[in-house]
C-alpha atoms as a printed R data frame, in Angstrom:
    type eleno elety resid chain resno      x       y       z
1   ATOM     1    CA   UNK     A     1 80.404  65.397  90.506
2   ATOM     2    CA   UNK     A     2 81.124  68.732  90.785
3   ATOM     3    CA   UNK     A     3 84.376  69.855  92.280
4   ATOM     4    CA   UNK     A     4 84.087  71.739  95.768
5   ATOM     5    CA   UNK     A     5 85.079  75.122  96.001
6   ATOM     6    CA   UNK     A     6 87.147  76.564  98.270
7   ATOM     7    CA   UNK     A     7 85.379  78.118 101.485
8   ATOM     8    CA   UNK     A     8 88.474  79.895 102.765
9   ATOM     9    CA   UNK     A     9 89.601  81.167  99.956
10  ATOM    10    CA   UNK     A    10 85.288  82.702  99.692
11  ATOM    11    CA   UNK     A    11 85.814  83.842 103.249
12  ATOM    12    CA   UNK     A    12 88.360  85.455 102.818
13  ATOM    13    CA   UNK     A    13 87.543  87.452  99.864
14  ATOM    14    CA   UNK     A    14 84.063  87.982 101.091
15  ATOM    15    CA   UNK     A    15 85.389  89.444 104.412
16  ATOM    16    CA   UNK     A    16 87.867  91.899 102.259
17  ATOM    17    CA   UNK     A    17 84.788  93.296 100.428
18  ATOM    18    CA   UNK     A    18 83.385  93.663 103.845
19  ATOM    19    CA   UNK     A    19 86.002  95.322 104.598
20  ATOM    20    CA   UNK     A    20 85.834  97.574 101.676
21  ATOM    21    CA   UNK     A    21 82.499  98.165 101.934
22  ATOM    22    CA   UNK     A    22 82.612  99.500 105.709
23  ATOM    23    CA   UNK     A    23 85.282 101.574 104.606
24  ATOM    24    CA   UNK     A    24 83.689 103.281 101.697
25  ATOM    25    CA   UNK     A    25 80.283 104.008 103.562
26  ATOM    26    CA   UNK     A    26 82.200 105.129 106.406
27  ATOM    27    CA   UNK     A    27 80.697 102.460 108.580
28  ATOM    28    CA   UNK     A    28 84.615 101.319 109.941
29  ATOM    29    CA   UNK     A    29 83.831 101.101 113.628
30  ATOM    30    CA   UNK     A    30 81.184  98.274 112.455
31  ATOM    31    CA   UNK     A    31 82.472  94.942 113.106
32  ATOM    32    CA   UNK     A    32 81.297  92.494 110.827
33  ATOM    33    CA   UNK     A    33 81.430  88.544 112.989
34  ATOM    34    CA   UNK     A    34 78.190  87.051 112.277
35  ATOM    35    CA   UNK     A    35 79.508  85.279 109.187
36  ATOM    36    CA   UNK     A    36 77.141  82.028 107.997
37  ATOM    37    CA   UNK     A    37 77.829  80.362 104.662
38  ATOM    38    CA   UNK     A    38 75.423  77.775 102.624
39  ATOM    39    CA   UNK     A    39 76.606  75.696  99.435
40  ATOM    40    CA   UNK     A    40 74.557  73.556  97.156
41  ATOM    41    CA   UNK     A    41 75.127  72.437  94.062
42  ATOM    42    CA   UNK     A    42 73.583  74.402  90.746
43  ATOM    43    CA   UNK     A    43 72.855  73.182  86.778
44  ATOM    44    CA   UNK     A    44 73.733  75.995  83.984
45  ATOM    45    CA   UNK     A    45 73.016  75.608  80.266
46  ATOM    46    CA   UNK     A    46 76.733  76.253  79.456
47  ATOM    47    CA   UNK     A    47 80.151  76.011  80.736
48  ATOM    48    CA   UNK     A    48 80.068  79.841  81.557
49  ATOM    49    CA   UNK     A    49 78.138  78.740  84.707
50  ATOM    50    CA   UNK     A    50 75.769  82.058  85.843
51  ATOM    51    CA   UNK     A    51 78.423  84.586  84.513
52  ATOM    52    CA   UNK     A    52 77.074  84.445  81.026
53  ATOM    53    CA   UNK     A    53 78.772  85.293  77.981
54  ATOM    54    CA   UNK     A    54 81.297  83.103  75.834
55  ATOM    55    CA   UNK     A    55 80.988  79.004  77.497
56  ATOM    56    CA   UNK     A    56 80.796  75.263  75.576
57  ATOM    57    CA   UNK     A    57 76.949  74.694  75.524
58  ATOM    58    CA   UNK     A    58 76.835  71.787  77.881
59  ATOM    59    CA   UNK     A    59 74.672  71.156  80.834
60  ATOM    60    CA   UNK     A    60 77.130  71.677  83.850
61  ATOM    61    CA   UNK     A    61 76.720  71.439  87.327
62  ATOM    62    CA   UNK     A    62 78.892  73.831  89.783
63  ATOM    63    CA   UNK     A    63 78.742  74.499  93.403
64  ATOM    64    CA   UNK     A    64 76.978  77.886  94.262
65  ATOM    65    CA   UNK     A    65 78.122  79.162  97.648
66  ATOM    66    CA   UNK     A    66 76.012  81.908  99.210
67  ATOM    67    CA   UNK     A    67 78.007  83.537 102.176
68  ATOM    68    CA   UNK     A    68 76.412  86.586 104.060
69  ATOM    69    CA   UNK     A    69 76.836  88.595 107.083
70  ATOM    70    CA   UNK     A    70 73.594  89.300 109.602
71  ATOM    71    CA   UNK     A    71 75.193  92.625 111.062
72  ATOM    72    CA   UNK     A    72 74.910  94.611 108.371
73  ATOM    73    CA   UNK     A    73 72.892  92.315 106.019
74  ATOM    74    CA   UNK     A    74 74.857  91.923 102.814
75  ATOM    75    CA   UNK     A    75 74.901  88.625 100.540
76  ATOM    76    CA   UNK     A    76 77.643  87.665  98.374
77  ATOM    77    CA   UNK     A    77 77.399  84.829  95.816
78  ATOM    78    CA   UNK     A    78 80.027  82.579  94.297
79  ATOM    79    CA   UNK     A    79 79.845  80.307  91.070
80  ATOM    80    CA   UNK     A    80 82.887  78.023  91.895
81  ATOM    81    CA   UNK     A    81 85.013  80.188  93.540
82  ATOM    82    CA   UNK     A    82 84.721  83.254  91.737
83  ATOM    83    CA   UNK     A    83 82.229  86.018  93.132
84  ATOM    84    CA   UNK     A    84 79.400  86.710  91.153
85  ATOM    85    CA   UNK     A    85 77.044  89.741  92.679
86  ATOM    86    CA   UNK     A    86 76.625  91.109  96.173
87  ATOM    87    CA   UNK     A    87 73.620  92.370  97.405
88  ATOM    88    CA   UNK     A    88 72.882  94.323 100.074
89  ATOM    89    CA   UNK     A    89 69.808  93.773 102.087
90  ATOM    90    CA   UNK     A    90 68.099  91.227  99.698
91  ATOM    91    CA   UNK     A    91 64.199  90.618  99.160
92  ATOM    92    CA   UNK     A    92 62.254  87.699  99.490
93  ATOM    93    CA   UNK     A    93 62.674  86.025  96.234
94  ATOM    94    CA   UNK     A    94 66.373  86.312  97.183
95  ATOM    95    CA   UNK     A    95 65.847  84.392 100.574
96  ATOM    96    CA   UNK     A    96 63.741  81.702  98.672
97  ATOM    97    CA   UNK     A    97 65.671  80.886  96.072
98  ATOM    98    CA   UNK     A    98 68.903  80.450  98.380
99  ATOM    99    CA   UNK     A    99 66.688  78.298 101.223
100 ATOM   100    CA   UNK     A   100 63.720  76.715  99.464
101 ATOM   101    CA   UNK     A   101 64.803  76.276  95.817
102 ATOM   102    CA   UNK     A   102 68.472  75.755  96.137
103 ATOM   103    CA   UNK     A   103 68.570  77.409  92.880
104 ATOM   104    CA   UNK     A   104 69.969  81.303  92.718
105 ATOM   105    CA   UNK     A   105 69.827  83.818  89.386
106 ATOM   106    CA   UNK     A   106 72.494  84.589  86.636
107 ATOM   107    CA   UNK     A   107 74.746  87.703  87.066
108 ATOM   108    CA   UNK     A   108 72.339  88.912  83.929
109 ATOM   109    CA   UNK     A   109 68.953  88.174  86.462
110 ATOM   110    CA   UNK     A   110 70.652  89.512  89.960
111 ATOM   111    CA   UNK     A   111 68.752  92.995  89.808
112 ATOM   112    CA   UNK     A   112 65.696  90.904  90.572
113 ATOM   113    CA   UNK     A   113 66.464  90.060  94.086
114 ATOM   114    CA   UNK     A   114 67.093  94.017  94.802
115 ATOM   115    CA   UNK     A   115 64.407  95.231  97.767
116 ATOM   116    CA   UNK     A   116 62.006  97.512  95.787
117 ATOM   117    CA   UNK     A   117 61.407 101.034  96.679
118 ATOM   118    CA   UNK     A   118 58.017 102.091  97.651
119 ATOM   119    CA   UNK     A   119 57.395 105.715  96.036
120 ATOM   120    CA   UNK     A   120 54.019 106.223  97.496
């Protein structure tokens, strides 16, 4: 069994990139409080988890945490308990893999799960 990560320490983290982010798109007066959270457990083809590069080529299983806020829409996801992408207003794909398939992208694969822009 995979061991659990730890939520507050992902809260909190998540909530100072918030933070950051408000700050740096000069949205401060936004309060971010609709905070959800949803964990399941993941297999990767190597003890690098979804972070890719140098990892024991093993089959291992690690809790994925997927913590968001509705207000302003942004995603953050955590292999373990380290971060792995944000994503701000995600597609589809995005909202399938995290609800239906229980099974979310590589830091390599994130870009997928970016909203397209329609040029037409």
């Amino acid at each position: 069994m995979s061991q659990l990560p730890c939520l507050q320490a992902i809260e909190v983290d998540f909530k100072w990139r918030l933070k950051n982010y408000c700050k740096e798109n000069d949205l401060s007066n936004l309060k971010y409080s609709d905070i959800k959270v949803t964990i399941f457990e993941q297999t990767w083809g190597s003890t690098a988890l979804g972070f890719g590069g140098i990892g024991g080529q093993a089959m291992t299983s690690a809790y994925t945490t997927v913590i968001w806020d509705y207000t302003i829409n942004i995603w953050a996801v955590y292999f373990g308990n380290r971060m792995a992408y944000i994503i701000l207003d995600p597609n589809d794909l995005f909202m399938e893999n995290v609800f239906k398939s229980r099974n979310v992208a590589s830091v390599a694969e994130y870009g997928k799960y970016k909203k397209k822009i329609n040029t037409n």
